[in-house]
C-alpha positions as CSV (number, residue, x, y, z in Angstrom):
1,X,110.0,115.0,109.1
2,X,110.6,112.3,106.8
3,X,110.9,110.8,103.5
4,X,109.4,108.4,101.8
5,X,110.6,106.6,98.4
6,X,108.1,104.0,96.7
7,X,106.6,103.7,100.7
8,X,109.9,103.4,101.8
9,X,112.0,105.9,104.7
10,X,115.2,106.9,102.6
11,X,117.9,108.9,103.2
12,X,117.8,112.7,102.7
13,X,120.9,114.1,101.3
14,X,119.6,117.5,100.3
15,X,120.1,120.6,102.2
16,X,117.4,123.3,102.0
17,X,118.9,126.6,101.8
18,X,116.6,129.2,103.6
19,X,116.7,133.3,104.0
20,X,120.5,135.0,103.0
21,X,122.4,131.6,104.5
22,X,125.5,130.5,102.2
23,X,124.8,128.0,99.6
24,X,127.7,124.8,100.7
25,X,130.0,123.8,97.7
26,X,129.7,120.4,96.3
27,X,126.7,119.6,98.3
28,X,123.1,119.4,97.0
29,X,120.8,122.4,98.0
30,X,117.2,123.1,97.1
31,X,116.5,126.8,97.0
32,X,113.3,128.4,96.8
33,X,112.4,130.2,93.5
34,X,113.3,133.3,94.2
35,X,117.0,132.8,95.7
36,X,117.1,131.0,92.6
37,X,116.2,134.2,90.8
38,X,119.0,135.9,92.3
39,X,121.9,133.7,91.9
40,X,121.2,131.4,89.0
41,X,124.3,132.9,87.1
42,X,126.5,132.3,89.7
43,X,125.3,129.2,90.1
44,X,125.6,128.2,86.7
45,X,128.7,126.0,86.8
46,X,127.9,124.4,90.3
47,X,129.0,120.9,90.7
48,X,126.8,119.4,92.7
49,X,123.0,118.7,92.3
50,X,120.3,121.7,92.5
51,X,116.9,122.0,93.6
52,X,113.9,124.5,93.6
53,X,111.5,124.5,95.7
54,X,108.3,126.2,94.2
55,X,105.2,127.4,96.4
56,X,102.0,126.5,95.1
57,X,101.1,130.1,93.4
58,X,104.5,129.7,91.5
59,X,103.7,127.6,88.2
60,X,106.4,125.3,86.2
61,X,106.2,127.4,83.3
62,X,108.7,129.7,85.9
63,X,111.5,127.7,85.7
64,X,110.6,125.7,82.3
65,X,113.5,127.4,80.6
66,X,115.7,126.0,83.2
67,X,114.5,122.7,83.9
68,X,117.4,120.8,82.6
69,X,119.9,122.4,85.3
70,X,117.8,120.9,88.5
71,X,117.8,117.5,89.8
72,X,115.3,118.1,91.7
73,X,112.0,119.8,91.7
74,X,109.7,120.2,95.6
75,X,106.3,121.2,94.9
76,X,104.5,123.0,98.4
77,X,101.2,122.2,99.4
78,X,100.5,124.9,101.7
79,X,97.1,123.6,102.8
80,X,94.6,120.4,102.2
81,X,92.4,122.6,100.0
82,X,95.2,123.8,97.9
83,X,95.7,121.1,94.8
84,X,97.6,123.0,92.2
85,X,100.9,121.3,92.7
86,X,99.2,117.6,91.3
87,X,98.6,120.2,88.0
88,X,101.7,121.3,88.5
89,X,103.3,117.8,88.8
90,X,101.3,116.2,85.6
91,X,102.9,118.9,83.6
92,X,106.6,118.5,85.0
93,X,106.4,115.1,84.0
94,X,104.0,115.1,81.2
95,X,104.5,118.0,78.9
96,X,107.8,119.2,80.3
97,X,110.0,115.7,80.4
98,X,111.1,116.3,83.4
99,X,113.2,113.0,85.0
100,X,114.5,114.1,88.4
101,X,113.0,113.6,91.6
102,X,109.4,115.6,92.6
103,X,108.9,116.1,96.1
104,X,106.3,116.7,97.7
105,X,106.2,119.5,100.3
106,X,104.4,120.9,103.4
107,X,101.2,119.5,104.0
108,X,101.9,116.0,102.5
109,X,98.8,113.9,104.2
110,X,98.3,110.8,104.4
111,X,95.0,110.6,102.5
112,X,96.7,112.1,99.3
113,X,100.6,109.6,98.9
114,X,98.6,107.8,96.4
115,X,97.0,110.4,94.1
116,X,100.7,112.3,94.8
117,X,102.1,108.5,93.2
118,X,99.6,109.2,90.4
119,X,100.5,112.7,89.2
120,X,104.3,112.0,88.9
121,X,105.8,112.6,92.5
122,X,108.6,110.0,93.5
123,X,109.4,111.6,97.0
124,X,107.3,112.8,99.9
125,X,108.0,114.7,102.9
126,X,106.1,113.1,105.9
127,X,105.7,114.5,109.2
128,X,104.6,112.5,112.1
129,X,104.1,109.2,112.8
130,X,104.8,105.8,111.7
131,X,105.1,107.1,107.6
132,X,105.4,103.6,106.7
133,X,103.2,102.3,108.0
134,X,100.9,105.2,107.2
135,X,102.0,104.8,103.6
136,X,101.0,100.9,103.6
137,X,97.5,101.7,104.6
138,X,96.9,104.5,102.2
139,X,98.2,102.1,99.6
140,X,95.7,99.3,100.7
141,X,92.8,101.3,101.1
142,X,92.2,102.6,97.3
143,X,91.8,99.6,95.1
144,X,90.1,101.6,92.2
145,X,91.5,104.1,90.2
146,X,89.9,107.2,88.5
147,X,92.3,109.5,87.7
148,X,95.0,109.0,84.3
149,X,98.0,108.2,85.7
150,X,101.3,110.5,85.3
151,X,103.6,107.6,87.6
């Protein structure tokens, strides 16, 4: 897997924490919404950046409350028919404020980087491939836009 910033392969320096394993001091983590759940209090005066990583049947309005403590927000796409994380994206950035990276997650295709682009995300995770490359011809190939944009 990569990642891809403005087309670009970039450096990765989160850690995804996943099932019961130890959240690392001082690094940044991305946890998924629930272990958030559980340990936001003892989390609370963490010094290093947090994530959450929210599934596509887990809205923004979940952690709206505590959007201001996350420097970064991952939105899944579990599947090519399931959309809801551009919604969810549009009002991250839109009606929520929020600034800090939105990654997209999961199954991040080709065919979608730009309309991601459009509704607000600034980081996608890539499997496969040249992404580069893949992202340069994505880019090239829509030369009209339809949507309102949220980038």
């Amino acid at each position: 897997m990569a990642l891809l910033r403005n087309g670009r392969l970039a450096d990765d320096p989160w850690i995804q924490i996943s099932g019961e394993s130890p959240v690392p001091e001082g690094e940044p983590v991305i946890l998924d919404y629930e272990r958030w759940l559980e340990e936001k209090d003892r989390l609370d005066g963490r010094n290093a950046p947090l994530g959450v990583r929210l599934a596509s049947d887990q809205p923004p309005s979940l952690i709206a409350d505590d959007l201001a403590r996350f420097s970064l927000v991952a939105l899944e796409f579990p599947k090519f028919a399931d959309g809801r994380a551009y919604s969810y994206a549009r009002l991250l950035r839109e009606r929520l404020g929020f600034a800090g990276e939105l990654r997209a997650v999961g199954n991040v295709l080709r065919d979608q980087f730009v309309f991601m682009e459009r509704c607000g995300f600034d980081a996608l995770e890539v499997h496969g491939g040249d992404p580069e490359a893949a992202y340069a011809a994505a880019k090239g190939e829509i030369t009209h836009q339809y949507q309102p944009t949220g980038d």
